[in-house]
C-alpha positions in Angstrom: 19.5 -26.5 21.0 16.4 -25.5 23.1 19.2 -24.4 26.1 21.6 -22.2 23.8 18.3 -20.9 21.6 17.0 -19.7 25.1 19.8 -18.0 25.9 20.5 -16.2 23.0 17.2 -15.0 22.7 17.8 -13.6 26.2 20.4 -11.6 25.3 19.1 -10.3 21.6 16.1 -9.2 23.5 18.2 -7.6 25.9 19.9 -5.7 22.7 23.0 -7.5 22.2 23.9 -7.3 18.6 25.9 -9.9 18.5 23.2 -12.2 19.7 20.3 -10.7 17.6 22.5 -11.1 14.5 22.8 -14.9 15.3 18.9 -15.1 15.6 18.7 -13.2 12.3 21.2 -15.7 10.6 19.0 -19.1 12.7 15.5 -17.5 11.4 16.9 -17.5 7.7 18.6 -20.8 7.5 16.5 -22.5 9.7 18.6 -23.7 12.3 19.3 -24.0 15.9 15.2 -25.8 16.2 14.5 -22.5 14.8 12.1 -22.6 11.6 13.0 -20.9 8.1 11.5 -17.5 8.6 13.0 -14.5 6.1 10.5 -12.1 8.2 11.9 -12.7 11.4 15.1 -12.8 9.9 14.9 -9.1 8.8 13.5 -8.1 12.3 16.8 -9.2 14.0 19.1 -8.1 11.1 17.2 -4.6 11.6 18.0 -4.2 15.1 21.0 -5.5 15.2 21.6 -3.1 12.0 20.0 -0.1 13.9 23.0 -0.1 16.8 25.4 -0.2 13.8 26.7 -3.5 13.6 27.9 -3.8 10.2 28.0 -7.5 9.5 24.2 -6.9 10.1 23.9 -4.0 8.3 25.1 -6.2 5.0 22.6 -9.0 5.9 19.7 -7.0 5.9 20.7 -5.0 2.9 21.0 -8.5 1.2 17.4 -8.9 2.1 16.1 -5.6 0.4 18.0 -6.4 -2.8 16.5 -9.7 -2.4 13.1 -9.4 -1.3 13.5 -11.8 1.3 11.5 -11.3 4.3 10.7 -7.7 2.7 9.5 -6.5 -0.2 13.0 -5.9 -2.6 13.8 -2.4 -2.4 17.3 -1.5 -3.8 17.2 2.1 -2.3 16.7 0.3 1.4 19.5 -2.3 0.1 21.9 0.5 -0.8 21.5 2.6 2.5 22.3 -0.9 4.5 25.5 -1.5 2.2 26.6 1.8 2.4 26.4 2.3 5.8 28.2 -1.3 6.4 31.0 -0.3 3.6 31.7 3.0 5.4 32.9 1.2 8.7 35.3 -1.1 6.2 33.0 -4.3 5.6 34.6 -5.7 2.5 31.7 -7.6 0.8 29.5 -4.6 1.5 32.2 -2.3 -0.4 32.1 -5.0 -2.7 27.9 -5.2 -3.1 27.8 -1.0 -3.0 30.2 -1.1 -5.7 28.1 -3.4 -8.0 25.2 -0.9 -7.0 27.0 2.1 -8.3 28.1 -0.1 -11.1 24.4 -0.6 -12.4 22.9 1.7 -11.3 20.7 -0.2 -8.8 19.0 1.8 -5.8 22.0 4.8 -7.0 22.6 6.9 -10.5 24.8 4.6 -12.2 28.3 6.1 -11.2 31.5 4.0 -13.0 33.4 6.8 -10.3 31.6 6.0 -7.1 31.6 1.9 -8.1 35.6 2.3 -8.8 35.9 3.8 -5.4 34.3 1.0 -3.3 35.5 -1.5 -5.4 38.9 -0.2 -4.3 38.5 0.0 -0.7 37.3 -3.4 -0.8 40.6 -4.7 -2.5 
C-alpha cells in the first residue's frame, strides 16, 4: 500500500481530482495504511470539489449534512449537492430533493424537491 498511497498522493497534490477524491474516500474509511481521519477527508473532498468534480462535490456535501470532519452545516451541504445534481449526479439530485423536501439548508419547496426527484429518476 505504501507504493500506490505514494503515488496517489503525488498526483492529488499535483491537482488531479480523480486522485484527491481517492485520498478523500482512504482518509474516511481508513484504508490504503491510511488512518480514519473525517478532517482530512473533507480537505481532499474540498479540492477535488473546488475543480468541479461532482462525485466529490456529493461527498463533501455528505460531510456538512453530517458533521463529519466539519461542523454540520446544511446550507454548505445544499450548495455541494446542488452543484453535483446540476451536472446530472443522480444521488445528489436525489439528496437535494430530500433537502427541498424538508426544508433542510432550503425553504421547504414540495416544487423544487419534485423537480430533482425527477431528474434523478
Amino acid at each position: 500500500f505504501a507504493e500506490a498511497r505514494e503515488w496517489m498522493e503525488g498526483a492529488a497534490d499535483a491537482g488531479h481530482a480523480e486522485a484527491q477524491f481517492a485520498l478523500g474516500n482512504w482518509h474516511k474509511r481508513g484504508e490504503c495504511g491510511i488512518p480514519k481521519d473525517n478532517i482530512r477527508a473533507v480537505l481532499w473532498y474540498t479540492r477535488a470539489a473546488e475543480q468541479g468534480h461532482a462525485v466529490s462535490q456529493h461527498a463533501l456535501a455528505g460531510c456538512y449534512a453530517e458533521g463529519e470532519g466539519v461542523a454540520q452545516d446544511w446550507g454548505r451541504a445544499t450548495y455541494w449537492y446542488t452543484k453535483a445534481a446540476e451536472q446530472g449526479h443522480a444521488d445528489a439530485q436525489l439528496n437535494i430533493g430530500i433537502c427541498y423536501e424538508n426544508g433542510d439548508g432550503v425553504t421547504q419547496d414540495s416544487g423544487g424537491a419534485l423537480h430533482w426527484y425527477t431528474k434523478a429518476a
